[in-house]
C-alpha positions as MATLAB code, in Angstrom:
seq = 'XXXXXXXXXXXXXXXXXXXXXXXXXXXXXXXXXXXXXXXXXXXXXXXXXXXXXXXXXXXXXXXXXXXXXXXXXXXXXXXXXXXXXX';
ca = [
     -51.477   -2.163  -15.577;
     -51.914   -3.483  -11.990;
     -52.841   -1.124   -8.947;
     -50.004   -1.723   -6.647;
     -51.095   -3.594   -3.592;
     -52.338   -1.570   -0.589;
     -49.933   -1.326    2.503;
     -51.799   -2.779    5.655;
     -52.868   -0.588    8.404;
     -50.136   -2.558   10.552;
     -47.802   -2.223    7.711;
     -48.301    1.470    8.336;
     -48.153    1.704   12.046;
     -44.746    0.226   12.040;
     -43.710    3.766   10.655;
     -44.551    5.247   14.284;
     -43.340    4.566   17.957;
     -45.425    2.362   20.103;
     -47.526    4.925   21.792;
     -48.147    6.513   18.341;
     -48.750    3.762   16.746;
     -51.058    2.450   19.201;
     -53.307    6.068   19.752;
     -53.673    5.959   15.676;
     -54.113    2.263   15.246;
     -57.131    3.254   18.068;
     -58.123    5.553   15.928;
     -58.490    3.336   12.738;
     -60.344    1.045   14.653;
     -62.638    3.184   15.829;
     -63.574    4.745   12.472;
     -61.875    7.938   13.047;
     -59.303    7.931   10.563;
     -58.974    5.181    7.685;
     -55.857    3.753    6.231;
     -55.879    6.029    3.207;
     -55.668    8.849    6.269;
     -53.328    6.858    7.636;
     -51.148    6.510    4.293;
     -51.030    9.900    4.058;
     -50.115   10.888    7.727;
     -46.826    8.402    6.510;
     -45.694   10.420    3.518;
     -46.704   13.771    5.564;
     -44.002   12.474    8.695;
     -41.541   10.464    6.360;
     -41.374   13.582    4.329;
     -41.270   16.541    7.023;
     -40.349   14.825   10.209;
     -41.652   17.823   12.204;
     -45.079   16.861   12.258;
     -44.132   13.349   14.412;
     -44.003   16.508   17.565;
     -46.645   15.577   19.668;
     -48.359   18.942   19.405;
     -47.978   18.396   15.713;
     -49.223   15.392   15.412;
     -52.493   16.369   17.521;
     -53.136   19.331   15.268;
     -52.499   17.046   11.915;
     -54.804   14.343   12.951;
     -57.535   17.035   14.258;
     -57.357   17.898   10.831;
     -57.422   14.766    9.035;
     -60.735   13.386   11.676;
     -62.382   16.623    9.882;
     -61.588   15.599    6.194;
     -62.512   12.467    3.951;
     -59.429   10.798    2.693;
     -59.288   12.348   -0.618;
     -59.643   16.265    0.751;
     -56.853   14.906    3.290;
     -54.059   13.652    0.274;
     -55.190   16.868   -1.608;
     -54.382   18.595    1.941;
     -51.213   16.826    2.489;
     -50.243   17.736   -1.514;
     -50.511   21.146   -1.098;
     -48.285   20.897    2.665;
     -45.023   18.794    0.879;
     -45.542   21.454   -2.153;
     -45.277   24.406   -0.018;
     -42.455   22.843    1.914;
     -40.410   22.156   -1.062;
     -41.401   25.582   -2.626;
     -39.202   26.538    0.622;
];
């Protein structure tokens, strides 16, 4: 079975508004976060629109800086889990 093609990191920024996009496309660039983190900062905002808040965003990608891509999915996992657990 083929692995389904990876979205590009513009692909993914198109999810955000233009400041947003542009602050996490800086950070992408600069090595901070990496389009895995950035994949899963999509399903986390598509899913639970809260976390596009600006003080929400800060604290989510403060969090995903401090975790390697894999800890972050596992992180986001657990968030969509709880939130659907109500």
């Amino acid at each position: 079975m083929a692995s389904q093609p990876q979205p590009s990191v513009n692909e993914l920024l198109k999810h955000f508004d233009k400041e947003t996009a542009a602050r996490l496309g800086q950070l992408v660039n600069s090595g901070g976060l990496s389009a895995d983190h950035l994949k899963e900062i999509v399903r986390l905002t598509s899913a639970l629109p809260d976390y596009r808040d600006a003080e929400e965003l800060d604290s989510l990608l403060e969090d995903a800086e401090d975790m390697d891509a894999d800890a972050f999915r596992a992180w986001v996992d657990q968030i969509l889990k709880e939130a659907k657990e109500g």
